[in-house]
Backbone as a ProteinNet text record, in pm:
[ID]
protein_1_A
[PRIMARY]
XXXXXXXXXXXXXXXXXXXXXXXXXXXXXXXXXXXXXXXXXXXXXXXXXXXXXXXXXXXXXXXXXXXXXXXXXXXXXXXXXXXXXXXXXXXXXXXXXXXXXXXXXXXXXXXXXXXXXXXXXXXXXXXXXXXXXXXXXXXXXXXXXXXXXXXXXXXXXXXXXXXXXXXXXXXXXXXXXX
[TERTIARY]
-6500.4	-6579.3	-6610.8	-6749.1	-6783.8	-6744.2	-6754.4	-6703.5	-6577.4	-6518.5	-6375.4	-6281.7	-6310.2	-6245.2	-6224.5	-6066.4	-6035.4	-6011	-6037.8	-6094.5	-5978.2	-5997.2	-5883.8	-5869.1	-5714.9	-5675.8	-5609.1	-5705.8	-5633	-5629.8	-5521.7	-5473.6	-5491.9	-5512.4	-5532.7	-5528.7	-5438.3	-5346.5	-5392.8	-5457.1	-5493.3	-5384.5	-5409	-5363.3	-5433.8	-5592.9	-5660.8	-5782.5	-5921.7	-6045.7	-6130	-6104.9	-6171.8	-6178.1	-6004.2	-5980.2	-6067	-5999.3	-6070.6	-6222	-6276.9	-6406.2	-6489.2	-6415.8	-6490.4	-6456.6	-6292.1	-6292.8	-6398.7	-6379.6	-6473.5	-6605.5	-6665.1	-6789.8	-6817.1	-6717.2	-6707.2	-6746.3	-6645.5	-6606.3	-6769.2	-6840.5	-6920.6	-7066.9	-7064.3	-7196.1	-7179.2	-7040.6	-7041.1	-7084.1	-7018.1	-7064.7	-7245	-7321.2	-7457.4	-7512.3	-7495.1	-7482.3	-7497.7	-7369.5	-7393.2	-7453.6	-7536.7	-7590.5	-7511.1	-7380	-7307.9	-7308.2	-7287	-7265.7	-7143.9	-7176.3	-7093.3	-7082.5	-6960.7	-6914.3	-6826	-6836	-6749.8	-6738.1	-6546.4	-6504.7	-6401.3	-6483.9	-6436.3	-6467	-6392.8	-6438.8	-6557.3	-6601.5	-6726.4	-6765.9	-6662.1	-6655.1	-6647.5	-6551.8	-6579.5	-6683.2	-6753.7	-6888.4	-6995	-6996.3	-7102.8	-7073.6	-6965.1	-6910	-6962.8	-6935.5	-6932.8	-7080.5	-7149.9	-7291.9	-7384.9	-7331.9	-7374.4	-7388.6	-7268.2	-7258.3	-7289	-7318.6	-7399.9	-7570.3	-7583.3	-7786	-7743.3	-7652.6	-7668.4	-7663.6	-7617.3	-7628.9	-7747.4	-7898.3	-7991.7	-7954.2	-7895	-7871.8	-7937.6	-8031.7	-8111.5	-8029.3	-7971.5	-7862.6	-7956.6	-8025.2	-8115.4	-8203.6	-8241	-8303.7	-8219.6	-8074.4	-7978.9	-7941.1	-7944.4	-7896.3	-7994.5	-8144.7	-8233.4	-8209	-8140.1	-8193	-8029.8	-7923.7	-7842	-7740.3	-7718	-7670.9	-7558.3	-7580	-7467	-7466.6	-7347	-7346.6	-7204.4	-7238.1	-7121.4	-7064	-6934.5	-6873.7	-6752.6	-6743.7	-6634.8	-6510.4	-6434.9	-6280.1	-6193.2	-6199.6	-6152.7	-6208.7	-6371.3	-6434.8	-6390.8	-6384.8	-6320.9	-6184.6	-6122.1	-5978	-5958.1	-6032.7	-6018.1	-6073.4	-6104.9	-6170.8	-6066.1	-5945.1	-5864.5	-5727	-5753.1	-5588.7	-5588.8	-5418.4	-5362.2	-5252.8	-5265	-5180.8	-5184.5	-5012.3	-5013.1	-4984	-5017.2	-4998	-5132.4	-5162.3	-5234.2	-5277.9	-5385.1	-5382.5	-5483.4	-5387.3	-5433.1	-5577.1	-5556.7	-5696.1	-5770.5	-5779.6	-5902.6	-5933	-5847.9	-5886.8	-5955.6	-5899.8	-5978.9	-6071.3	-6131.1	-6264.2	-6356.9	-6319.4	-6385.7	-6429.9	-6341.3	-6350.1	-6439.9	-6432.1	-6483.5	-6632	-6681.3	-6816.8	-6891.9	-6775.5	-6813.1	-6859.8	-6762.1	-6769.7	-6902.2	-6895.5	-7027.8	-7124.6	-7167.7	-7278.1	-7300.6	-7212.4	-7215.6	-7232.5	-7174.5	-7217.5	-7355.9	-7411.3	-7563.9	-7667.3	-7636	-7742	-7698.9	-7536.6	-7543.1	-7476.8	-7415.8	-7395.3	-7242	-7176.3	-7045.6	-7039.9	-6896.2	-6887.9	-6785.1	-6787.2	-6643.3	-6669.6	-6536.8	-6519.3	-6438.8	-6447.2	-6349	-6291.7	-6176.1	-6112.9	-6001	-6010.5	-5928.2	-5828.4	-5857.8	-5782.4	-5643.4	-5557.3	-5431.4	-5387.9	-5437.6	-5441.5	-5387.7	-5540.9	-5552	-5462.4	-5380.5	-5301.6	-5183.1	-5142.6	-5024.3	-5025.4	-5155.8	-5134.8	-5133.5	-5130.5	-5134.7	-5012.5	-4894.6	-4763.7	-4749.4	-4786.3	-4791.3	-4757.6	-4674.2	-4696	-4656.5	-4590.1	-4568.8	-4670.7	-4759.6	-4838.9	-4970.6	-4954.8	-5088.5	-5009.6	-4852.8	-4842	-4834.5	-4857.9	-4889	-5064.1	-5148.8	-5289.1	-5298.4	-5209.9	-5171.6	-5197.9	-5101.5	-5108.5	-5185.2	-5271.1	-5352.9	-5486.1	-5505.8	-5618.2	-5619	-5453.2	-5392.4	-5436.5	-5380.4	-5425.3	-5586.8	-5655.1	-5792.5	-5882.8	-5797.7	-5870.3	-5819.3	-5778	-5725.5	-5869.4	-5943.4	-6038.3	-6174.7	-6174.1	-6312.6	-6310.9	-6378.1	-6390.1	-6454	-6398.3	-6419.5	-6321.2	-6375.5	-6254.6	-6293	-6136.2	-6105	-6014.6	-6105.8	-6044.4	-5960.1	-5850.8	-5761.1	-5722	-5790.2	-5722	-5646.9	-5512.9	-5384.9	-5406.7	-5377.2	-5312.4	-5179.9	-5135.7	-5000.7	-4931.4	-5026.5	-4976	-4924.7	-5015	-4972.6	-4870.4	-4864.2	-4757.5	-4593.6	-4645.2	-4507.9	-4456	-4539	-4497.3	-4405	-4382.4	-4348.2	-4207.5	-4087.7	-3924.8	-3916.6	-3972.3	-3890.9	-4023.3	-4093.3	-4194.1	-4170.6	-4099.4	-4058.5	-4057.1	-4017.5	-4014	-4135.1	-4256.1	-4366.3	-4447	-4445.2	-4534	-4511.2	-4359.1	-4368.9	-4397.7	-4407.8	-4437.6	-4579.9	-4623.9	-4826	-4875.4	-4787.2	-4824.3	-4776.3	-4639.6	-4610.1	-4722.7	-4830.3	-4905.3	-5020.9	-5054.2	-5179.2	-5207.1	-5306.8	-5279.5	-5322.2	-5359.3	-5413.6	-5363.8	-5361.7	-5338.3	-5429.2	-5553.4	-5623.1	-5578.8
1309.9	1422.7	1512.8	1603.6	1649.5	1790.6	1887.2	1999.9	2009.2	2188.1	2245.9	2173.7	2100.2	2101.5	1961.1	1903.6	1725.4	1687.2	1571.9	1411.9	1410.8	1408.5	1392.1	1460.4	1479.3	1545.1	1654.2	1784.9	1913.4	1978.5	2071.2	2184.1	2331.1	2445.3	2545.2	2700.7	2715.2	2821.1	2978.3	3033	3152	3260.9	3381	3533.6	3612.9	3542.8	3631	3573.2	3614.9	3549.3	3579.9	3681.2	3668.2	3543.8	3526.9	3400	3325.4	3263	3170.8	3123.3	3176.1	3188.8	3153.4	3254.8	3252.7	3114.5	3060.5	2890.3	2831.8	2795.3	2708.1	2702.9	2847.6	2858.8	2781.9	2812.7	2760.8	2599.4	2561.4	2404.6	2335.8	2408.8	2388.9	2353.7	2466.9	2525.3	2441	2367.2	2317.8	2111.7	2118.6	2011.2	2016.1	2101.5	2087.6	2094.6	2118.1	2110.3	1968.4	1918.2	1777.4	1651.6	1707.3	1645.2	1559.1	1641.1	1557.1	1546.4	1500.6	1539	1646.8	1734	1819.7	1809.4	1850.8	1829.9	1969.7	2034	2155.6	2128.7	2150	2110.3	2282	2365.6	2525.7	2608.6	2648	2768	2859.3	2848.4	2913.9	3027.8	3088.5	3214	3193.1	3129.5	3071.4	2970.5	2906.5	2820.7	2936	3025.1	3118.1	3270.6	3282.1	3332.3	3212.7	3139.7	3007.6	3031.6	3033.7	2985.5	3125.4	3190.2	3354.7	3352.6	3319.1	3344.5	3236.4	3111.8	3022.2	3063.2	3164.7	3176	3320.9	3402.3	3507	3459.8	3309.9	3274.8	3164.9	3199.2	3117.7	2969.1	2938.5	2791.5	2789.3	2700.6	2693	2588.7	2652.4	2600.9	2545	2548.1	2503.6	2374.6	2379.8	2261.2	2136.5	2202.2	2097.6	2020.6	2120.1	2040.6	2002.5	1986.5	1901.6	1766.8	1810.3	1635.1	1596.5	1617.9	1580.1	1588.8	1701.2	1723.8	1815.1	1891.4	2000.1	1958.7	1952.3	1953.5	2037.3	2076.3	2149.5	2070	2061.8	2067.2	2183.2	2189.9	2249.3	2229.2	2288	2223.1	2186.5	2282	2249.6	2132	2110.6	2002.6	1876.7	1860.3	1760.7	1713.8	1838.9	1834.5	1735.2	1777.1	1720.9	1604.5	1536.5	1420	1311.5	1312.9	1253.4	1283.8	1408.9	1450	1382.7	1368.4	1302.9	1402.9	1515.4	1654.2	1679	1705.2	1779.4	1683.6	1536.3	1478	1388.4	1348.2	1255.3	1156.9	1126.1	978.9	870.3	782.1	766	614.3	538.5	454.8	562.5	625.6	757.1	847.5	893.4	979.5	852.1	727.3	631.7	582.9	574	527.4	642	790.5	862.1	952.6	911.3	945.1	884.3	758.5	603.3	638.4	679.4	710.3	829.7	901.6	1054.5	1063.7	963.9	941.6	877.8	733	648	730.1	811.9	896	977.3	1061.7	1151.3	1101.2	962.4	876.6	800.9	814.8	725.2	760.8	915.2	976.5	861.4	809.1	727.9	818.5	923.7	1020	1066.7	1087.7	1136.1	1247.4	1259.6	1348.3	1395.7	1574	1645.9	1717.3	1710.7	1803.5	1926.2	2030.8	2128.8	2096	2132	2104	2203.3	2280.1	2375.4	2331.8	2243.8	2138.6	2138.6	2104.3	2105.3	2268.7	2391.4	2492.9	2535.2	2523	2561.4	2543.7	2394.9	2282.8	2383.3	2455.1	2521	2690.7	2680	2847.8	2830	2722.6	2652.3	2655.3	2654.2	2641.7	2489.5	2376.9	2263.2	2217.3	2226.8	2218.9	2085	2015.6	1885.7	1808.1	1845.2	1747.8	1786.2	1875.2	1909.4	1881.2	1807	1702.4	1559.9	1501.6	1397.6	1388.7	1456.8	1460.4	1476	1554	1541.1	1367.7	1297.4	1138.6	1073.7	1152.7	1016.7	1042.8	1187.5	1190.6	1093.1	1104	1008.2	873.3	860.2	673.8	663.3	759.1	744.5	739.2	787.6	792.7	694.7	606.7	479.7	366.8	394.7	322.5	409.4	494.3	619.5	669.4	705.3	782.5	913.3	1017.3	1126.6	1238.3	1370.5	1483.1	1569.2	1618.7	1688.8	1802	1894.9	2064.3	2111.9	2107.4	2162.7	2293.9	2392	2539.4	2562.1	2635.7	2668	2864.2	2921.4	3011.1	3114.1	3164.5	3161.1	3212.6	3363.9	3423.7	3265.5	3215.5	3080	3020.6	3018	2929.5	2996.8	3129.2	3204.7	3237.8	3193.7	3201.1	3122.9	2984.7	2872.1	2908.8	2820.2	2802.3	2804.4	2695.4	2688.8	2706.4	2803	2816.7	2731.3	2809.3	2688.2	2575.5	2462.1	2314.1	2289.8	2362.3	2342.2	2324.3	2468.6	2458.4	2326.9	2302.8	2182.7	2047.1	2004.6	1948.3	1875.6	2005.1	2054.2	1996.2	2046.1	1995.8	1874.1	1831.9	1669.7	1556.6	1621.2	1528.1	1568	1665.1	1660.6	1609.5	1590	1502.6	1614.5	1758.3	1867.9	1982.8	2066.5	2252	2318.7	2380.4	2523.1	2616.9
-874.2	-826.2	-943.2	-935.5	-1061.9	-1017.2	-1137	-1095.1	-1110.1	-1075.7	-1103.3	-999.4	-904.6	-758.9	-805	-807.8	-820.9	-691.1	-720	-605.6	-540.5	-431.4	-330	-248	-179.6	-48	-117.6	-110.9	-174.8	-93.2	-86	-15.9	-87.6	4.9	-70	38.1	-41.5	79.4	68.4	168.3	194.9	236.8	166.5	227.9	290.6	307.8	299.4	339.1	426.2	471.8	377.5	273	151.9	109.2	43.1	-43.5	17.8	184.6	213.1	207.9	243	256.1	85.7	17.3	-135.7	-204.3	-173.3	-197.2	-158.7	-23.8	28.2	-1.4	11.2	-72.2	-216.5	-294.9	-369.4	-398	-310.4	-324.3	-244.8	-160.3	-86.1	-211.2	-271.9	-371.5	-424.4	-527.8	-624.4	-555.1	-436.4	-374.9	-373	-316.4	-292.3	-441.5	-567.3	-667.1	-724.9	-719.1	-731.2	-638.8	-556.2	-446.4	-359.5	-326.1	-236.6	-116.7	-1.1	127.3	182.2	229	262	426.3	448.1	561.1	630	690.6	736.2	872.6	862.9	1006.4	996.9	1088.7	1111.5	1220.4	1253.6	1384.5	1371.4	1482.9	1466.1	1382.3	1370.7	1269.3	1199.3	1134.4	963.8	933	1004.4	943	954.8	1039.2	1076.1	905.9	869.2	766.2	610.8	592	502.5	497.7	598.2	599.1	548.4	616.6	525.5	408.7	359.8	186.2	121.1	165	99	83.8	192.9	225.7	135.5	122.1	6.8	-113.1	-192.3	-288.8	-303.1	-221.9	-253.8	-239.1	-108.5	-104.8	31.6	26.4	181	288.3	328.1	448.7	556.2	608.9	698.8	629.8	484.5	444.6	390.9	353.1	339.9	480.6	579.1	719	743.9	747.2	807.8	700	589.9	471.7	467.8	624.9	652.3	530.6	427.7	328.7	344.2	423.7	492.5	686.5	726.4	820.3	821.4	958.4	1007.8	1170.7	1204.5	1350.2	1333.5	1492.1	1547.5	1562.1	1514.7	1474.8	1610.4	1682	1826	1889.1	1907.1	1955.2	1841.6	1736.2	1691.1	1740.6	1700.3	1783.1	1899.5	1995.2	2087.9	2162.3	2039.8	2080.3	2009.5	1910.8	1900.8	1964.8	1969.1	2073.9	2159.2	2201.4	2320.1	2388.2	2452.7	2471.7	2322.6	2240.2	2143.2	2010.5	2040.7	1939.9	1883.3	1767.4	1728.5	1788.2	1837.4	1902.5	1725	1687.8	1602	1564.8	1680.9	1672.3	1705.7	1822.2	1851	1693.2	1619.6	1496.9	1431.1	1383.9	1276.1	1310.4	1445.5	1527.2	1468.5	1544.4	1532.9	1421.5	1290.7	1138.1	1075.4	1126.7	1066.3	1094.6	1217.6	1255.7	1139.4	1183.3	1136.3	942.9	875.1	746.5	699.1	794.5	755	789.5	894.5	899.3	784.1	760.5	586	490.9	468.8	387.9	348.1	461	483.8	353	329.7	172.2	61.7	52.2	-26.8	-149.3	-103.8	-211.7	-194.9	-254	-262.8	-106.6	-33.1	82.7	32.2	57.9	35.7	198.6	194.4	362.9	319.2	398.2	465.7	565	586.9	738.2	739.5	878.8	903.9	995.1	1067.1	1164.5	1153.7	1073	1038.9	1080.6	989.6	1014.5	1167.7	1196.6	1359.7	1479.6	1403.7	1484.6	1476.9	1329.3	1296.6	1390.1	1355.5	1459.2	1607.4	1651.8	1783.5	1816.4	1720.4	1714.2	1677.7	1605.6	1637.4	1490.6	1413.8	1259.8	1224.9	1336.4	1339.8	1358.7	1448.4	1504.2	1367.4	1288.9	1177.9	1074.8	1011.7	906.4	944.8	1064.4	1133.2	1135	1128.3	1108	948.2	862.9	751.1	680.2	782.8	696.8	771.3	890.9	935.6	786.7	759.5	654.8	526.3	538.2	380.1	436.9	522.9	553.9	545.4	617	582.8	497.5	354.6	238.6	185.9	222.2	125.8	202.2	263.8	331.6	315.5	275.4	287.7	122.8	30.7	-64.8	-45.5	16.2	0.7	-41.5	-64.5	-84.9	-5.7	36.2	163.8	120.5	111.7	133	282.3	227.5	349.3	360.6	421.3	414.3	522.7	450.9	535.8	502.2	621.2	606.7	574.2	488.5	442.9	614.9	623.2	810.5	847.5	907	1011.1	966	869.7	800.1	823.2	790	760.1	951.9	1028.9	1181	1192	1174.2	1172.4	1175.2	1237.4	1208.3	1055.4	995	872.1	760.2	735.7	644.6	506.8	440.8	297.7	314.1	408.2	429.7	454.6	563.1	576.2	498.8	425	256	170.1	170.8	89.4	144.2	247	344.1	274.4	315.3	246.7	152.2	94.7	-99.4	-121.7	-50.2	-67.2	69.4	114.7	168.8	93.9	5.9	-49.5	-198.3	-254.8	-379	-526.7	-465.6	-560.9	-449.8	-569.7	-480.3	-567.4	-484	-526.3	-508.9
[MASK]
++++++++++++++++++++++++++++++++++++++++++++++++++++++++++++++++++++++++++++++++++++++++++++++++++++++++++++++++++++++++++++++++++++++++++++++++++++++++++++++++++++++++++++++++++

């Protein structure tokens, strides 16, 4: 991958919707930059936030999503199309990854994602079931070439029984930390 941001499954831990937001932006710009496929999987507020500050930095968000270059989904509606109650259902995630990838893929051009998913799973109370989505991503990139921005919140994190084991948890399923 070209650019400040390395290839792989990176993690990158927020204090703050500044931070967050100004990463991703980041990682986003520098993706449409190198003409990659971008992919954002975020709550409506943060793609509706993300998407702001990409159209304040002269990036035509509307002409990248018509030339299928930026796309955005809903983290919950993803969610819940591999959930099984509160755990992974894991042919349902690799069916429905498998689709989701080859479509992003179709430009023929490198795909980086965001994904808040894990996150969301943790403020859900679920921190098990979001380092179990943790290694279904790992198994998936041994079959897919893309990079996947994972933002954690430190709050969510620090809710958790055992915060310190979690964090490291994090970083021992991701392959970079921003």
């Amino acid at each position: 991958m070209r650019g400040p941001f390395p290839a792989g499954h990176v993690a990158s831990f927020f204090s703050s919707e500044t931070d967050r937001v100004q990463t991703v932006v980041d990682f986003i710009r520098d993706g449409i930059a190198c003409g990659d496929t971008c992919l954002i999987v975020a709550t409506p507020e943060h793609r509706d936030v993300i998407r702001t500050q990409l159209c304040q930095r002269s990036i035509d968000v509307p002409a990248l999503t018509a030339r299928y270059q930026y796309i955005e989904l809903d983290t919950r509606t993803l969610l819940s199309q591999f959930m099984n109650g509160s755990r992974c259902d894991r042919p349902r995630f690799h069916a429905l990854l498998d689709t989701l990838m080859r479509q992003a893929a179709s430009r023929g051009q490198p795909v980086r994602a965001h994904s808040e998913t894990a996150n969301v799973l943790i403020q859900d109370g679920l921190p098990d079931t979001a380092m179990e989505l943790e290694e279904l991503w790992n198994e998936f990139s041994r079959e897919h070439r893309f990079t996947l921005l994972c933002g954690y919140s430190t709050a969510a994190i620090d809710t958790t029984r055992n915060p310190g084991r979690l964090t490291e948890l994090i970083r021992a399923l991701h392959s970079h930390e921003v």
